[in-house]
N, C-alpha and C positions, 0 to 999 in steps of 0.2 A: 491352440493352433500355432506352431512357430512356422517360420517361412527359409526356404533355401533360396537364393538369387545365384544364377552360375555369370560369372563376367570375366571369365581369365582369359577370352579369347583376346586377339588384337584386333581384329574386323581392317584385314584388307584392302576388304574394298572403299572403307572410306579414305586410302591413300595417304596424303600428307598429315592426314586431321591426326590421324591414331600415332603417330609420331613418338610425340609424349605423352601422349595422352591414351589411358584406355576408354574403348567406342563406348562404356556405359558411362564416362564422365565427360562426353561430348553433350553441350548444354543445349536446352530446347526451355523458349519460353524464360532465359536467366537462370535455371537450373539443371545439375546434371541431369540425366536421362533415370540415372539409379536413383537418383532424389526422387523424383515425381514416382518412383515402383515401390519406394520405402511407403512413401504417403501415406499410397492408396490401402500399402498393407498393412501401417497404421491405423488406417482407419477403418478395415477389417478385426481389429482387435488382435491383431497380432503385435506382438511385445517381445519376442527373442525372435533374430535373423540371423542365419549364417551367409554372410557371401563368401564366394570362391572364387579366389582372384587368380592371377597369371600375370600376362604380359601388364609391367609397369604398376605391380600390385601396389605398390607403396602409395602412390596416387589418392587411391581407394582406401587407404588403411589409415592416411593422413586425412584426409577430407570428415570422413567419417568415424574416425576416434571407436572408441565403447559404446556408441550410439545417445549418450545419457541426452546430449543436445535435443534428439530426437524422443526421450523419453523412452526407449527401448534399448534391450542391449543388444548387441553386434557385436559377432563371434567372428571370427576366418578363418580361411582352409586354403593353402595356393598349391593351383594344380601345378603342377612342374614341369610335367610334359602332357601338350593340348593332344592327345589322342582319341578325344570323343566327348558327347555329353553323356554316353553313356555310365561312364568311369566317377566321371565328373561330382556327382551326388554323395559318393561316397565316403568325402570326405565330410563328411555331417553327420555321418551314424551314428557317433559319438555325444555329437549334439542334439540328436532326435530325440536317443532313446527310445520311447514308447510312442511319445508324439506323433497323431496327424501334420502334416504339410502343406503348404502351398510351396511347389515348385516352380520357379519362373526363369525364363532367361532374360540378362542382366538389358537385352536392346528393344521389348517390348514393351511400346506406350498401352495401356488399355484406361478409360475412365476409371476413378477411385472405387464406384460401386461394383466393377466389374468382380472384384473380390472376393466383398458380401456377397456377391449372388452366387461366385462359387463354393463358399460355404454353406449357405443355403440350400444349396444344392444335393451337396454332399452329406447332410443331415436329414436329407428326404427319405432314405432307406439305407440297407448295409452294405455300403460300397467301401473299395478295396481303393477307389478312389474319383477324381473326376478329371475330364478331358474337354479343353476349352476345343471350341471349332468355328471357323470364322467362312462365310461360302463365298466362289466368287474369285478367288486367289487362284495364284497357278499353280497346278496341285503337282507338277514337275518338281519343283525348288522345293516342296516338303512333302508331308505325311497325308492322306487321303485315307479318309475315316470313312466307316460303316456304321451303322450301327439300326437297333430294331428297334421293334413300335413302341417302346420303353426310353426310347432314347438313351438307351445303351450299348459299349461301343463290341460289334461285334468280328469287324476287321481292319488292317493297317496297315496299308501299304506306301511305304517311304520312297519319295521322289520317285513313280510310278515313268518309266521310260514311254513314249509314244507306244510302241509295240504292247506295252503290260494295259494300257488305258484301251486302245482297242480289242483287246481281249477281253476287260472288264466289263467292257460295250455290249458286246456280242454273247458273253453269259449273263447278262440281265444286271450285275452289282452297279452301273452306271447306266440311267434309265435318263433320258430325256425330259427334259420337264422339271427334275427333281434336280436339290443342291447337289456342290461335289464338294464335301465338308476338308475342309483342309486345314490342318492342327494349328493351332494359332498357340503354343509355346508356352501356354500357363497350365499348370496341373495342381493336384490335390493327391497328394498316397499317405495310404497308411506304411510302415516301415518293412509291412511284408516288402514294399521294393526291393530290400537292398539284396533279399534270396534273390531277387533275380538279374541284379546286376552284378550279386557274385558270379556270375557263372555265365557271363557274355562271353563270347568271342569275337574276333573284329568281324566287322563287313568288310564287302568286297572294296568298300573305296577305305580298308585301313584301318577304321575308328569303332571304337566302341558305343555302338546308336542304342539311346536310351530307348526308340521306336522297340526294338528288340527287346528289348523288358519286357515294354509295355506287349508285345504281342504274345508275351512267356505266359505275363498275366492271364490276359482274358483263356488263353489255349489251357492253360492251368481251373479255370470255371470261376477266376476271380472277375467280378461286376463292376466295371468302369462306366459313372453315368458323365452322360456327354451333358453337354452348353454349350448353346451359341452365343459368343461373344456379343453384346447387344451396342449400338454404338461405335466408339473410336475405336480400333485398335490398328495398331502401325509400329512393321518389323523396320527400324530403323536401320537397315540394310545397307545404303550409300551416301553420297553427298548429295544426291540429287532430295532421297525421304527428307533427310535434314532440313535442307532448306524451305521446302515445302511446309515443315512443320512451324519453323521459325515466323513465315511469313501468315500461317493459318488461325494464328490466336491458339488459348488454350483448349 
């Protein structure tokens, strides 16, 4: 299993912080953000990572070297223009090859075990891959997952507008009572992905959404099983997560 990590964005919203710095080498706990993702995916048994840098890549490429520090080696791919995470992945095909993944982006905290369980997971049957899901969140700001009595994922609907959520209501996919599973950022593909991120076209807000793969996938009859995230996990989104983290222990 190798691992893709995408971190070329500059995260805005953390303001002054991303300056110089990119949002995955903003430190939580004494170390970067991207340090504490390597860890856990060390400790998954994974041994080759490519990250995909961007904004102030060098940062990232100085910090972390050929990875040997970490006993893994570390490859990179810089995006050059941020049009999407859709795109994004791509530059790793090269270093996939054949290989399963763990795909993550570069600002999600999750416990070290979160990992193994999603290989674990993903070794349960023949899946095309797996889809972490966290409940609870606001399923506006991301992806809003379905999925059947298999806990497999059978619909995706990204940043779902009030209007599309009331509708969803009202045909029975958003039932009361029950989770509203919203994509919490970490996956698992076999390399079939990259057929289908050849062949994106943008979304309406511009960007090439990996969501749209993934919905190429399953509409394709490929088996994406789901996980619920069990424990921490925290989109490191602003100054405010930051400090909240800083001050929460590990």
């Amino acid at each position: 299993m190798k691992a893709v990590i995408l971190a070329a964005g500059k995260g805005t919203r953390m303001k002054e912080l991303t300056q110089e710095l990119p949002k995955p080498m903003l430190r939580v706990q004494g170390k970067p953000i991207l340090e504490h993702i390597l860890l856990g995916l060390i400790s998954a048994g994974v041994h080759e990572v490519f990250v995909v840098t961007g904004w102030k890549a060098e940062v990232i490429e100085d910090h972390f070297g050929d990875g040997s520090k970490w006993g893994v080696r570390i490859s990179y791919g810089r995006q050059l223009v941020q049009d999407g995470t859709g795109k994004a992945p791509e530059l790793a095909k090269n270093f996939i090859g054949t290989s399963s993944f763990i795909l993550t982006y570069g600002d999600i905290l999750v416990r070290p075990e979160t990992y193994q369980q999603m290989v674990h997971r993903f070794q349960e049957g023949y899946y095309s891959g797996v889809i972490t899901v966290t409940p609870g969140e606001d399923v506006t700001k991301g992806g809003l997952n379905f999925f059947d009595e298999q806990f497999c994922l059978k619909r995706l609907v990204e940043k779902p507008s009030p209007a599309q959520i009331e509708e969803l209501q009202r045909t029975g996919w958003l039932k009361p009572g029950t989770p509203a599973w919203y994509n919490a950022g970490i996956y698992i593909f076999k390399p079939s992905l990259f057929e289908f991120t050849a062949k994106l076209a943008k979304s309406p807000r511009g960007e090439y959404e990996l969501t749209d793969a993934i919905s190429a996938l399953i509409a394709t009859k490929h088996t994406l099983a789901g996980l619920e995230i069990q424990g921490r996990w925290v989109d490191v989104r602003d100054p405010e997560v930051l400090a909240a983290l800083e001050n929460s222990g590990p």
